[in-house]
N, C-alpha and C positions, 0 to 999 in steps of 0.2 A: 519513326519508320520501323518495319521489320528488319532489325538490327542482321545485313550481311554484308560481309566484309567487298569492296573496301570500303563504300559509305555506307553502308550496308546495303540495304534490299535496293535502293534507288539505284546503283551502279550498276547491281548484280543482275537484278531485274532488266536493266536497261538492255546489258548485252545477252541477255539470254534469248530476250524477247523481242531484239530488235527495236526496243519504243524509244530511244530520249536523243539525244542532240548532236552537234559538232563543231574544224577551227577557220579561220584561214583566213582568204580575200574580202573585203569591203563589197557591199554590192554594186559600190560605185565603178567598182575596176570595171565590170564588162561594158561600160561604155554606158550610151544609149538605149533606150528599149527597144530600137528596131535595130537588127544588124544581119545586109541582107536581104531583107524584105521579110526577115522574121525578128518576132518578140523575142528579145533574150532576158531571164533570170536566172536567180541562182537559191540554190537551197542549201541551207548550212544544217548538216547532222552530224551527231558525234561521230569521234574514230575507230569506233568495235568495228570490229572486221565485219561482221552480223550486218550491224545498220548500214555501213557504208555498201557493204554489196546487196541488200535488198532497196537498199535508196536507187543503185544507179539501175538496177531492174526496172523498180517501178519508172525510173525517167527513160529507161528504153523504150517499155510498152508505152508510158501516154504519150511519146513524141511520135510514134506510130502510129498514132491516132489522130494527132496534132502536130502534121508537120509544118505549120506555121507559127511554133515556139519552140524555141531554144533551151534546155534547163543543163545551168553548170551545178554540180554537188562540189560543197564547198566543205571543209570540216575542221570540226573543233576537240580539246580535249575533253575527257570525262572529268568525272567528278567535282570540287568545286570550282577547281580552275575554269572549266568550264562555261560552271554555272556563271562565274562572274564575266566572264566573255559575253556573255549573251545577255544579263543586266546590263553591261557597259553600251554593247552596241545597239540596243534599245534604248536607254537613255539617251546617245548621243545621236541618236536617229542614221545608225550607220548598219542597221542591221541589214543580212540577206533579204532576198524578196521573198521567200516562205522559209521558215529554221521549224526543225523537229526538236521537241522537247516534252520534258516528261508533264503527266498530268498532276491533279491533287495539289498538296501545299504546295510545292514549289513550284506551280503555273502559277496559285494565286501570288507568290514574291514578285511576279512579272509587275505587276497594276498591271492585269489586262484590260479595263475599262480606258488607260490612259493608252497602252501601247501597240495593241492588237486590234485588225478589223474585227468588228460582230459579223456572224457565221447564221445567224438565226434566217434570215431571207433564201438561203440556198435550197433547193430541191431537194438535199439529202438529208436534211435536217432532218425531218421528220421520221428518218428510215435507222437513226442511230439508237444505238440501244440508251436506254435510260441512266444505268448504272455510271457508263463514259460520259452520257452527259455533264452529273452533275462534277464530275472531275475536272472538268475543262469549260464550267458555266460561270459567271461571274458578275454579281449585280441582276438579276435576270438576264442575261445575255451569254450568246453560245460563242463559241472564240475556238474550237480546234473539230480537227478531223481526226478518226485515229489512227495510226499508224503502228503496226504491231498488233500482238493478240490479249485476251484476257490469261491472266494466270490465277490457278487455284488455290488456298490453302486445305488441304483436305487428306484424306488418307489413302495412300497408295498400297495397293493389297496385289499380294500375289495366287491369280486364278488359280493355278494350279495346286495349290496348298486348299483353295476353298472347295474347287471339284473332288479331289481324295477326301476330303471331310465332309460335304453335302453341305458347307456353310452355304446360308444367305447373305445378301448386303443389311447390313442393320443401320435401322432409319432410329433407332434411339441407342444413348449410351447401353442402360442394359441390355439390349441385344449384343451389344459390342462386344462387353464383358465377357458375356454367355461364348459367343465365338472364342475372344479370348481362354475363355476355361477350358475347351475344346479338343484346340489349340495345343495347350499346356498338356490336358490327359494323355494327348497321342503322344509326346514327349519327342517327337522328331524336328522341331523347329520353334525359333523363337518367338512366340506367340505377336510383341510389338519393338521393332526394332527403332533404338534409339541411339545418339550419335554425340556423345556430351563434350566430346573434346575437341567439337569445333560449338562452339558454343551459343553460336545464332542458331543451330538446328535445332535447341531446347523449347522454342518456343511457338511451335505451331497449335496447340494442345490448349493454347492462352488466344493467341491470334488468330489461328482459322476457327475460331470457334465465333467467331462474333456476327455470326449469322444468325446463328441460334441467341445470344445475348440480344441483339437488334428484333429480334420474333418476339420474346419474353417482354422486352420494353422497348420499343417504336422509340422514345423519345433519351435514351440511354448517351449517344454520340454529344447531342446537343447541351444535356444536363450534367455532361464528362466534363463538356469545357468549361463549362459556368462554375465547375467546382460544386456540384449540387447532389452528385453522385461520386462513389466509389467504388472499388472491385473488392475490397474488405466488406461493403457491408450491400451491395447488391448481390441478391441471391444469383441470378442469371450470370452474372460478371465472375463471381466466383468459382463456378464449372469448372473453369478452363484450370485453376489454381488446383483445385480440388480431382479433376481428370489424372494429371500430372500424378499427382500423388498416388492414386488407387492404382493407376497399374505399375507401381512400382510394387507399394505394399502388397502387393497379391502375388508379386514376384512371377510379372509377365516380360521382363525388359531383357535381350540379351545379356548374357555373361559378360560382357567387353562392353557393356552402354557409357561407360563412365570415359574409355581411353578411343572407343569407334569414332571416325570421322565421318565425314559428309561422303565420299566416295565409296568407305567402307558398307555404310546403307543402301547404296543405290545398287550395288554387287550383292547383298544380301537377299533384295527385293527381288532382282531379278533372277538369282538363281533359287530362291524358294528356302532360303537361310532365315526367312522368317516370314510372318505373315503378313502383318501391320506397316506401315512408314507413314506418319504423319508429317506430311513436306510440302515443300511448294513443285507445283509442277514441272516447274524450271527441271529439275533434277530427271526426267523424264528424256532431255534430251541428251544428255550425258548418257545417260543408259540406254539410247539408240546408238551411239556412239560406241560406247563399251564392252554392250552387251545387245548388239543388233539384233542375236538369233531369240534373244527371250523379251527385247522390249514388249511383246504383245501377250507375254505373258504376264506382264502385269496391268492392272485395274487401277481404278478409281472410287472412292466413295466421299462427299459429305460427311464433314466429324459430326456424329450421332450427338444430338441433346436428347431434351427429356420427352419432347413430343414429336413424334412422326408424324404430324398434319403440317407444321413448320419445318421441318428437317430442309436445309438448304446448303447450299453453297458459297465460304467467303471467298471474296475476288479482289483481287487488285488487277487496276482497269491499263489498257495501254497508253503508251507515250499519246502526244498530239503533234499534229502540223499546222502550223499557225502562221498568221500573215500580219505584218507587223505595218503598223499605220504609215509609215515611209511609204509602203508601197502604192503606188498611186498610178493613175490613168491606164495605158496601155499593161504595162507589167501587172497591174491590179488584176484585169480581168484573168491576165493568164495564170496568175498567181489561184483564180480562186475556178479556172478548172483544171488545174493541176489537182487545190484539195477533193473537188468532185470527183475527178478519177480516182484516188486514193480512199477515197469513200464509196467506192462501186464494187460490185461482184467483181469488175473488170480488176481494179485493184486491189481486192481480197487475193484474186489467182497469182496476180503479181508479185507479190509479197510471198504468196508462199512455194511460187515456182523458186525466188532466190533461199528464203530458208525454211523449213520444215516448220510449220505451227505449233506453238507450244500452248495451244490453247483456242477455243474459238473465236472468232470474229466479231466487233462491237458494231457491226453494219448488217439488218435485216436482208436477209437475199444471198449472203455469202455463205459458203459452204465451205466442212474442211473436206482437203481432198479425201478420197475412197484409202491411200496408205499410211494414212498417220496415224500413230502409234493407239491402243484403244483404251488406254487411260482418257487419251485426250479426246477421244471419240467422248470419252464417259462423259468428259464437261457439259456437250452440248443441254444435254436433254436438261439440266438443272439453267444454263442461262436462256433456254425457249421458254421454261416455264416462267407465268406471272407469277413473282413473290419468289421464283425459286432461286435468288443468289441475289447477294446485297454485297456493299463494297465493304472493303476493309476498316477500322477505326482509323486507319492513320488517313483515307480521304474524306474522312469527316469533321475530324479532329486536328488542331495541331499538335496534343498533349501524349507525348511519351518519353517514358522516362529512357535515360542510357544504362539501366541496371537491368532489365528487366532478362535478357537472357540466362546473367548469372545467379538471378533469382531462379527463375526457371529449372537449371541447373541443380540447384539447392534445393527445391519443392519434389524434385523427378529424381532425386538420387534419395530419397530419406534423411536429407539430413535438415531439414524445415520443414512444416506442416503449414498444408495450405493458406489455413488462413492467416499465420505469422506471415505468407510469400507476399499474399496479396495486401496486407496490414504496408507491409514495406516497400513494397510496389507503392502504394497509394503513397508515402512520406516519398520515395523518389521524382514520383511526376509532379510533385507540389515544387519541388527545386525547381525543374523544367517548367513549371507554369509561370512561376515567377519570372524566372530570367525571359520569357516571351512577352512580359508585360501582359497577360490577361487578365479581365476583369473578375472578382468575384475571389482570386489566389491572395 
């Protein structure tokens, strides 16, 4: 995964974005499915403050639409404690009657073919964006609704440093650059602001890049895990190593890249302390938070590759809401329009009346509100287009290594050369391959 603390991206991700899980009561506690003259179930989501207050939103709004079901929010902890709460209580067929949880590798640790209903027959199916799909598909079959927004890896620019300069958005690296040099000549700001002393923020430059890697070779993700390709010796894979490095060596990086934190960039971005932040968008909300009066002073773009026909967007996709095969008869049905509301414009609004969008919507029809912030505005237009955003490696792949940050680190500060990072990058994820048992390591 994109290594952020504290499982990395999966935790961090989860509460930022609202998408993954939670602890508590057995489904069995609420009794019966009828209590009342109403169906009751319960939904178990983790305990971020985030999810648990846009979980009991969205069970506001669809019991007002359905007031003939009951829905308790039940919750669990993060991280892996967690995670193995909700393995256990799937195994022993004790789970809630819907539990929210994250997409990608760790849906597939579920066996959703053995412990989740298929989702494929519902009305909404058809309306979910592609990308979520294949996150939450398994064996040919659909198994989640999503819950939560898309997040970006991509580069967060400060408008107002581009309007005093007449910059463009650049759809290729050399355009980038060219800004970059710009930037530099007018000597009043850090041309790309980097944050090395928290040390998961090294590597967006590697990781959001791999839209542009997936555009170069279609078949890259699948030929990763087989062990068939590398990022030392694919040209396309290589960029992201080689990115890192160039705008150090050109001496585009704040004075402070080496000891800046994660907080320290988001303050920089938004007050025009530099130009560039290559970040996940998560950090967008923070900086509504911080710095209310300039979040809309900053933007968005796609990390520039080499061709502006492919210039896209990498994503990582939102949690899912899933209905675990326990649930049966009456609770079933209500179980499965609960997930239809949460997959409607109805429950797009829902969601983002409890927390602010940090990203758009993996449901055709849903809109972000008209005040959220205009980075996040910037996402849209790249996840309407066909082709224009692909998911991350880590929901393609299970292969990453746990070095790769401080690699990063080391490529971005001069003190490794690209293709030694990625040389060693590639000896780290063969450790990681092995210990997963794949075929081919």
């Amino acid at each position: 995964m994109f290594d952020v603390p504290p499982r990395r991206l999966g935790a961090f991700a989860a509460a930022v974005l609202s998408a993954v899980a939670l602890t508590a009561c057995s489904a069995g506690s609420l009794g019966s499915s009828e209590e009342g003259g109403k169906t009751a179930i319960s939904l178990l989501v983790d305990n971020a403050e985030a999810t648990v207050k846009t979980a009991e939103q969205v069970v506001k709004d669809f019991g007002a639409k359905n007031p003939d079901i009951t829905v308790k929010v039940e919750t669990r902890p993060q991280g892996t404690e967690g995670d193995n709460i909700v393995k256990t209580r799937l195994s022993t067929g004790d789970m809630s009657d819907v539990f929210f949880y994250n997409s990608g590798s760790l849906f597939q640790a579920l066996k959703p073919e053995t412990n989740l209903v298929a989702l494929d027959d519902q009305p909404y199916a058809g309306q979910l964006d592609d990308n979520f799909k294949t996150t939450v598909s398994s064996g040919g079959k659909l198994y989640g609704a999503p819950f939560g927004t898309f997040m970006g890896g991509a580069v967060l620019y400060n408008r107002k440093v581009y309007e005093r300069l007449g910059l463009q958005i650049p759809k290729t690296w050399a355009e980038f650059m060219a800004n970059n040099a710009k930037v530099k000549a007018d000597g009043k700001v850090a041309p790309v602001i980097q944050t090395y002393q928290e040390t998961w923020t090294s590597q967006l430059f590697v990781l959001g890049d791999f839209h542009n890697v997936s555009a170069a070779d279609p078949g890259f993700a699948d030929k990763y895990t087989k062990n068939q390709v590398k990022y030392a010796t694919s040209p396309a894979a290589l960029e992201g190593f080689k990115h890192l490095q160039e705008v150090h060596d050109a001496g585009y990086l704040n004075k402070d890249f080496a000891s800046a934190k994660y907080e320290d960039g988001q303050r920089m971005i938004a007050l025009g302390e530099g130009a560039h932040y290559p970040m996940l968008t998560a950090a967008v909300a923070n900086i509504a938070i911080n710095n209310p009066d300039k979040v809309n002073d900053v933007g968005l773009f796609a990390l520039p590759g080499d061709d502006a026909a492919t210039n896209g967007l990498t994503v990582w996709t939102p949690g899912g809401a899933y209905i675990p095969t326990s649930t049966t008869g009456a609770k079933l049905d209500a179980a499965k329009k609960l997930l239809a509301f949460i997959a409607s414009p109805d429950g797009c609004t829902s969601q983002a009346k409890a927390s602010p969008p940090t990203g758009p919507f993996a449901v055709k029809g849903c809109t972000l509100p008209a005040d959220v912030p205009q980075s996040i505005k910037d996402m849209q237009p790249y996840i309407d287009k066909p082709g224009g955003s692909s998911l991350a490696l880590e929901f393609l792949s299970p292969v990453k290594g746990p070095s790769l940050e401080q690699i990063c680190v080391e490529v971005g500060s001069g003190i490794r050369k690209a293709p030694d990072g990625a040389a060693l990058y590639d000896r780290d994820v063969e450790k990681q391959a092995q210990q997963l048992g794949l075929p081919g390591w």
